[in-house]
Structure formats: structure tokens, C-alpha cells
N, C-alpha and C positions, 0 to 999 in steps of 0.2 A: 692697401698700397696697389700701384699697379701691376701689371706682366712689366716683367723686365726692370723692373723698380730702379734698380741702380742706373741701367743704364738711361733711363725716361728723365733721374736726378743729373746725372752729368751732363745729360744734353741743356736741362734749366740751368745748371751750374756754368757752363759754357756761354752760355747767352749772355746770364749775369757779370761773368768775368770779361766780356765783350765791353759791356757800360759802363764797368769800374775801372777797366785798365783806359778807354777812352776820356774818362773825368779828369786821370790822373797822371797824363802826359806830359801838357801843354806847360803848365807853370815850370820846370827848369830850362826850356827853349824860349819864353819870355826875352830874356839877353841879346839871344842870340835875332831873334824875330825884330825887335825894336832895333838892332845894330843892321839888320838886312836892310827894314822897309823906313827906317827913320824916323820909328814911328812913336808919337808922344803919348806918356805915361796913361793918358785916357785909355787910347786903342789897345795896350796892352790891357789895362785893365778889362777892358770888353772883351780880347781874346779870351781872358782867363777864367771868366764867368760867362761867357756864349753859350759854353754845351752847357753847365748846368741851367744856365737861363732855359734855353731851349726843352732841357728834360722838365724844369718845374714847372712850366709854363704848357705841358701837354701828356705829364702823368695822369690826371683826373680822369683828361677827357679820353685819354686813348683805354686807360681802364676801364670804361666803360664802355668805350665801342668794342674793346675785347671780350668783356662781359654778353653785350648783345649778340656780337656778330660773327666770335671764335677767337680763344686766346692765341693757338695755333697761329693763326693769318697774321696776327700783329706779333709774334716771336717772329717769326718768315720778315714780313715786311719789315721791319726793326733790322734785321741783319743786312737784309740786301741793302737799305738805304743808307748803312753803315759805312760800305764798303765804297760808294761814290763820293760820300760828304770825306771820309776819309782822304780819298784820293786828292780830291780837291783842295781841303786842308795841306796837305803836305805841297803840291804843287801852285798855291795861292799867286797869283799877278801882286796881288795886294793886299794891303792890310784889312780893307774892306770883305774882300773875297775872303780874307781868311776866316773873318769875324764870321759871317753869314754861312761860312761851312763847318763853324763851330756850332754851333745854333742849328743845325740839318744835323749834325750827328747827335747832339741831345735829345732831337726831337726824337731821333731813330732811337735813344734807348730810351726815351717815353714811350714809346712802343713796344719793348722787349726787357726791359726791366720788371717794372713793378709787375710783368704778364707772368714772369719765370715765381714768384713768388704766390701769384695768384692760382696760379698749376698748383703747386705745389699743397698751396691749403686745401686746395678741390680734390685732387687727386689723392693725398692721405687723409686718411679720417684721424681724428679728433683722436691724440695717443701719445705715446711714446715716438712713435714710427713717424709721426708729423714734426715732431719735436725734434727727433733726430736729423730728420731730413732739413727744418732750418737752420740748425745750428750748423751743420756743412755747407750749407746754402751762403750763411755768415760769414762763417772762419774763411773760407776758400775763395770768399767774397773781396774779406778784407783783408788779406794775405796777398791776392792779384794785385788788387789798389797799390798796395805799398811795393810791391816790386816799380809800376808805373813809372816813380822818377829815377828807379838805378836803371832800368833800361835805356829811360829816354837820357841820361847822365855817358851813360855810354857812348849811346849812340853818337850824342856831339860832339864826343872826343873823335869820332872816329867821320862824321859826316854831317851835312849840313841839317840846318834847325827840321826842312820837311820829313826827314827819317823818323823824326820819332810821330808823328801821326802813322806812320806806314804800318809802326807796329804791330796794330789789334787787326791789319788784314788779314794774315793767316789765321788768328784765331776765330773771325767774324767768319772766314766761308768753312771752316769746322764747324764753330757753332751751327750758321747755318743748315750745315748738310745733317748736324743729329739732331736737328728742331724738327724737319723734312722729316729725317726718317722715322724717329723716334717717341716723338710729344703726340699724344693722342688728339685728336682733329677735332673735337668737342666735350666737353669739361663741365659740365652745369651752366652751361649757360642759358640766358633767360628771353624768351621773346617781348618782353615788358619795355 
């Protein structure tokens, strides 16, 4: 395991719960997003599948240039590019715009998702202690997820459909700042 074990785990934990509370925002503001932009049951359906389009569509490849070139950098970059695709999302002109900043925020946890998980296996050896660490990696994973639409549930009662993209801002420049301070800066990675 590494120095500071727990705290190296929260910070991939963080990251994670960045990507899973951004998947699972959008679909209870659907309603309210189609009532805004008047927009037909296609475009919502493309809002509602952009980010994951965007994560499946660049999981592989960003794994691998994290593999090559530093998991670190693509945790980093995955957060900050979170926090603009986010913005944008919430303050959309249009149904287009929203589509396409749903699709920038995928892209950004195809960069910082599967990277938190790939830490993780590098970082603990082959044990219980690895074992352990995914399994909180999971639970806390899929515990954020589901909070996602009583947030965003909330939120609309209380303010318009872009509130609930706002949400994972604070939790993205936290992440951020323990990916920064805490994720060790190269991990096995390979010059191949």
C-alpha cells in the first residue's frame, strides 16, 4: 500500500464519486430541460446518454494514454475539464449546447474514472488491502450514484433544471485539489 494509504484512497475515491454523481444527475431534470428548450423526445434522449456516450467512447483510449504518459495527469485533467463542461451544461443557450457539454463531461470522466481504479490496482499489491480498497472504491462509488437524483429532485423543487449540473462543482475542485496533492505522480507506468 502506499504512505498515507487512506488518504491516496479518498482522494481516487473523490475522483470517482466526481463521474458517478455527473452520470446520474441529468435524467430527473429531462422534464424540466424539454419544458425549457421545447425540445423533442430525440434531444432529450441524447442529453441523457451524451456523458455516458462521451465516457464509453474515450475510456480505452484515455487509459491508455494514462498508462503511457501518467495516471496522475489524466485524474488532474478529468477534474479541471469537469468543472467547465459542467458550467456549461448548467448554463446551456440550447439544447445542442447542452448535448455537447454532456459529451465534454464524459469525456472528462473517461479520463478520471477508469484512471482512479487503475491507481488503485498499481498502487496495492495483489491482497486483501487491494481487495479492500475496491470494495470502498465500489460501495462509496455506488452509494454517491444513487444519492444523484434525490439531489438533483431537490434541487428542482427549489431552482431551475441548470442547478442540478452545478452539483459535482464542489465536489470536482475537492477532488481535484487531493488528486494534486495526494495521488502519487507515476504508478507503473510503461514507455511501450
Amino acid at each position: 500500500a502506499p504512505l498515507r494509504a487512506g488518504v491516496v484512497l479518498g482522494s481516487l475515491i473523490a475522483v470517482a464519486a466526481v463521474a458517478n454523481l455527473g452520470l446520474a444527475v441529468a435524467n430527473v431534470a429531462l422534464p424540466s430541460i424539454g419544458q425549457h428548450f421545447d425540445a423533442s423526445q430525440t434531444a432529450l434522449n441524447l442529453v441523457a446518454v451524451g456523458y455516458s456516450l462521451g465516457l464509453a467512447a474515450s475510456v480505452l483510449y484515455f487509459g491508455a494514454v494514462g498508462d503511457r504518459y501518467g495516471r496522475k495527469l489524466l485524474l488532474v485533467l478529468g477534474m479541471i475539464l469537469t468543472i467547465p463542461a459542467d458550467c456549461l451544461a448548467a448554463w446551456a443557450p440550447s439544447i445542442g449546447v447542452l448535448f455537447g457539454a454532456r459529451v465534454i463531461g464524459g469525456l472528462a470522466a473517461g479520463m478520471a474514472y477508469p484512471t482512479t481504479l487503475a491507481l488503485i490496482t498499481a498502487l496495492w499489491g495483489p491482497g486483501p488491502a487491494r481487495t479492500h480498497s475496491i470494495a470502498l472504491w465500489s460501495a462509496l462509488g455506488g452509494a454517491i450514484a444513487a444519492l444523484g437524483p434525490l439531489v438533483s429532485g431537490f434541487l428542482l423543487e427549489r431552482f431551475d433544471w441548470g442547478s442540478v449540473f452545478l452539483v459535482t462543482l464542489p465536489l470536482a475542485a475537492v477532488a481535484l485539489f487531493m488528486a494534486w496533492r495526494n495521488v502519487p505522480a507515476h504508478v507503473n507506468e510503461t514507455d511501450e
